[in-house]
VODREN-510790 format. One record per residue (C-alpha): x, y, z. Coordinates in steps of 0.05 Angstrom, whole numbers, plus 5000, padded with zeros to 4 digits. Layout:
BEGIN
<pt <X, Y, Z>>,
...
This chain:
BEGIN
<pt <3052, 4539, 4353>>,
<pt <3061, 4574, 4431>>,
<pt <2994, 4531, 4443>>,
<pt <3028, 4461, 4429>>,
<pt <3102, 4477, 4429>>,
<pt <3116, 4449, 4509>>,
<pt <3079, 4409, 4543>>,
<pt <3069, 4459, 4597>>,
<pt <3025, 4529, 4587>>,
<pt <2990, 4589, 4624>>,
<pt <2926, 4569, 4585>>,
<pt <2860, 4569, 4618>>,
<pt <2819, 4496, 4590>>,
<pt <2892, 4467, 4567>>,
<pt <2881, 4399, 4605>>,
<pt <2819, 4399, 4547>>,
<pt <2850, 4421, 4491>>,
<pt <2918, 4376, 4482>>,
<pt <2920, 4302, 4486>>,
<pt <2930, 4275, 4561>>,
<pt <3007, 4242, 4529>>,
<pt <3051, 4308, 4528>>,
<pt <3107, 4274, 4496>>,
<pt <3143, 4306, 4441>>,
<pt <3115, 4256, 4401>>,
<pt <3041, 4269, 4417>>,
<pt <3047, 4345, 4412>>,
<pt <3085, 4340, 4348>>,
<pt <3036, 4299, 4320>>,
<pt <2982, 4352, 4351>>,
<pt <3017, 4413, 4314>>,
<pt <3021, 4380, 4251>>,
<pt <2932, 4358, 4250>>,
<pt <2929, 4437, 4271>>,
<pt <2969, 4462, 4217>>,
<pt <2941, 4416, 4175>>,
<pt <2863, 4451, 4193>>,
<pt <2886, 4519, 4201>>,
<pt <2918, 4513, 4129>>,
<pt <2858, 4480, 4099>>,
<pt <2825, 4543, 4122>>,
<pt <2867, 4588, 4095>>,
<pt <2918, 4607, 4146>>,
<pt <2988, 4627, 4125>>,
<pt <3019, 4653, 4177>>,
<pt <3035, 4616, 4238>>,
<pt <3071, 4651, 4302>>,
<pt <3128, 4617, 4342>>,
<pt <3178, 4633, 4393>>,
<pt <3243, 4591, 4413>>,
<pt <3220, 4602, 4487>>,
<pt <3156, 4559, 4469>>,
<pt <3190, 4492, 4473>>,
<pt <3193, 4465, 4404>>,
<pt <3141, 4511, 4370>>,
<pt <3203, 4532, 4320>>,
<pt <3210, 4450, 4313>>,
<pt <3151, 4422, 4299>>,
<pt <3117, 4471, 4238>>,
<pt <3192, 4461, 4213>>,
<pt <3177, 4388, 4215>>,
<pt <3116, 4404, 4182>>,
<pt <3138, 4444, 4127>>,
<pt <3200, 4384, 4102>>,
<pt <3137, 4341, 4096>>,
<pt <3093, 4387, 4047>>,
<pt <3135, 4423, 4002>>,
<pt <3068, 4439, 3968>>,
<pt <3060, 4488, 4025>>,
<pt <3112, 4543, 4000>>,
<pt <3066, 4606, 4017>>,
<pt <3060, 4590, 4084>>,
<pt <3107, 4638, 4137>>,
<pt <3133, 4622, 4208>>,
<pt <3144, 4681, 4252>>,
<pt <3193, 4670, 4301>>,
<pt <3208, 4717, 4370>>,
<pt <3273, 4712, 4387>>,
<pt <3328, 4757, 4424>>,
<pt <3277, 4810, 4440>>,
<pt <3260, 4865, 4493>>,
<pt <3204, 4853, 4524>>,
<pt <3172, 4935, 4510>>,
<pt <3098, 4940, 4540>>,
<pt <3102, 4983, 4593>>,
<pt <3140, 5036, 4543>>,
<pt <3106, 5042, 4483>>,
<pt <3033, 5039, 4471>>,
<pt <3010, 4995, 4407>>,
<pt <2982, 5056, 4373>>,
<pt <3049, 5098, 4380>>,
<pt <3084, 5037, 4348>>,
<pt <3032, 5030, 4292>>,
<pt <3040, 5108, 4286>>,
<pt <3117, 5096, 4273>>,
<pt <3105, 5048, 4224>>,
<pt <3119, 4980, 4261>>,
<pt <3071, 4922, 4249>>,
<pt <3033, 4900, 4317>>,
<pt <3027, 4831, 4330>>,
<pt <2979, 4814, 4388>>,
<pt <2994, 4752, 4420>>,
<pt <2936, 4733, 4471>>,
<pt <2881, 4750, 4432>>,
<pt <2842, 4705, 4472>>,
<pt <2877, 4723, 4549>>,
<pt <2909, 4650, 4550>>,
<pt <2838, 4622, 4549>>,
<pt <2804, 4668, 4597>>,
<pt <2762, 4699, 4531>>,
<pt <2735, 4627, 4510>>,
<pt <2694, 4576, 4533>>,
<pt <2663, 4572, 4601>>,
<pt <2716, 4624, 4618>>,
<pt <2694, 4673, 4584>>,
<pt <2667, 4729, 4626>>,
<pt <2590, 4745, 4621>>,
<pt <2588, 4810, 4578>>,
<pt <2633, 4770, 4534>>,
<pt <2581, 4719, 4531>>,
<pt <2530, 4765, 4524>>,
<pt <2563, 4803, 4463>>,
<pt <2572, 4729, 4433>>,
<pt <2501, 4717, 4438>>,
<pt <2478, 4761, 4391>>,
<pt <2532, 4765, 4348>>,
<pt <2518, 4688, 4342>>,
<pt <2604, 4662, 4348>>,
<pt <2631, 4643, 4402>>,
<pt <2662, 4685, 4449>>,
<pt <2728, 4665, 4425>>,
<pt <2719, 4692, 4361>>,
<pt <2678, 4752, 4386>>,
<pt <2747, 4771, 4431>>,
<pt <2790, 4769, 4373>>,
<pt <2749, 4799, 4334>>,
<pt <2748, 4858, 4379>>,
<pt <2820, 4860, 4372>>,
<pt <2821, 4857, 4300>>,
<pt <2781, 4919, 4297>>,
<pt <2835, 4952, 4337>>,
<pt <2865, 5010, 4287>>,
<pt <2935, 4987, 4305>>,
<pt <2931, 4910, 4304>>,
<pt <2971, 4895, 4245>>,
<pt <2972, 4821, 4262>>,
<pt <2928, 4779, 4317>>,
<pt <2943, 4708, 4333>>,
<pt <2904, 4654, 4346>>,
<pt <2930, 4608, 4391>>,
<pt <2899, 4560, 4366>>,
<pt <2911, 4482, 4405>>,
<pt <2850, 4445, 4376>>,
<pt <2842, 4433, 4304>>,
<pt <2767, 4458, 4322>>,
<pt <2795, 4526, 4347>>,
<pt <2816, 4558, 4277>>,
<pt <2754, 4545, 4247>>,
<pt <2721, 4595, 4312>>,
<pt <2779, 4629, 4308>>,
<pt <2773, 4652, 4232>>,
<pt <2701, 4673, 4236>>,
<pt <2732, 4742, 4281>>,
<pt <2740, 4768, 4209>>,
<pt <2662, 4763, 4203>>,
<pt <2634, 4777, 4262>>,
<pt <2590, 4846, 4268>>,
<pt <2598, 4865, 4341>>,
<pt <2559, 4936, 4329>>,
<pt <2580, 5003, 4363>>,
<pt <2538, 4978, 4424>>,
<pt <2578, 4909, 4423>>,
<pt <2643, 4942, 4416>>,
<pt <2633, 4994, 4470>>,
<pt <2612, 4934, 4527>>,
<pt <2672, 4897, 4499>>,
<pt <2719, 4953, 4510>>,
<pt <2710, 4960, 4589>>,
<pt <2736, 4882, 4590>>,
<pt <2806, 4916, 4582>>,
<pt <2852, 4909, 4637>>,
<pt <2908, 4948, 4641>>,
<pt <2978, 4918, 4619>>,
<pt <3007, 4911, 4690>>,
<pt <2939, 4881, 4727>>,
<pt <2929, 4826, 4660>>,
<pt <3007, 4805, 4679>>,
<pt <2995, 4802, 4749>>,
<pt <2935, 4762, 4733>>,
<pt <2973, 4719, 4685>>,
<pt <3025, 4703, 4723>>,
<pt <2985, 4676, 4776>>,
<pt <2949, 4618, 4730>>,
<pt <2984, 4553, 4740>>,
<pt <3024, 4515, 4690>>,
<pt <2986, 4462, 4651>>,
C-alpha cells in the first residue's frame, strides 16, 4: 500500500500509474480496485508502513468493507531501525529472521521503459516482463523470505505474480546478478529521484 498510500513517491513511471486527482479520496479509492485485483489473484499479504501516508488507512478501510476477506494480513513498519549497512540479508535469514524485500522492482527503475537493457534482454526470453523477471530474481534469493510488490496499477499484480513462474536459467540469473548495486550507491541513487 507504500505505492498509493501519499500522494507523493520516489517511483520511476508514478505520474502513469496513479490517477492525475491525488486526493485522499482518489488514492483511497485506487488502493481499494488494487486490493480488490491483487486479492482476486490470490494475494494475502499486503505490506504498509505509517510513514507511507495512509497506506495503514486505506487496506483498513478496505478490510471493514469485506469481512469475507478474514485471511488476508497487513504488515505494518513501524518504530524501527533502519539496519542495512549492518547486517547482510543472508546473516539475518541465517539467524532465523524473515527477510522482507521492499523494492523489488528499484522504485520502478526494473519495469517498463526503465528497465535497463540486460533486464530487457533476460525478459525477452523468459517471455514476462521485466518487472516480473526482477522480482523473480529476487525471489530466488536463498534469504528472501518475503518480496513485495509494489504494486500501484491493478494491471501490476497480475505481472507481478507471474515472478513465481518465470524460468530465468543459470545463464539468465548470472546476467541478472551484475545489475546489483551496492546498498550505499542504490540509496544515493534513490535519493536523487524526485518526488512524484
Amino acid at each position: 500500500m507504500a505505492s498509493v498510500g501519499r500522494p507523493g513517491r520516489i517511483t520511476l513511471g508514478r505520474e502513469a500509474d496513479l490517477p492525475a486527482d491525488r486526493s485522499a479520496a482518489a488514492l483511497r479509492e485506487r488502493a481499494h480496485q488494487l486490493l480488490d485485483a491483487a486479492c482476486a489473484q490470490g494475494v494475502r499479504h499486503v505490506g504498509a508502513a505509517r510513514s507511507h501516508g495512509r497506506a495503514e488507512e486505506f487496506p483498513a478501510d478496505w478490510l471493514r468493507a469485506r469481512p469475507d476477506a478474514r485471511d488476508v494480513v497487513v504488515g505494518s513498519k513501524w518504530g524501527y531501525t533502519y539496519t542495512a549497512g549492518r547486517r547482510t540479508e543472508a546473516e539475518a535469514h541465517d539467524a532465523g529472521l524473515t527477510v522482507v524485500v521492499e523494492e523489488g522492482v528499484a522504485n520502478g527503475r526494473l519495469t517498463g521503459t526503465h528497465a535497463p537493457d540486460r533486464l530487457r534482454a533476460v525478459a525477452e526470453g523468459t517471455g514476462a516482463d521485466p518487472d516480473a523477471v526482477a522480482l523473480a530474481f529476487v525471489l530466488r534469493r536463498p534469504w528472501a523470505g518475503v518480496v513485495l510488490s509494489g504494486a500501484a496499477t491493478t494491471g501490476q499484480p497480475a505481472s507481478h505474480l507471474r515472478a513465481a513462474a518465470v524460468g530465468l536459467g543459470a545463464d539468465g540469473a548470472e546476467r541478472l546478478a551484475r545489475l546489483a548495486d551496492d546498498p550505499r550507491t542504490y540509496r544515493e541513487r534513490r535519493g536523487r529521484l524526485p518526488w512524484r
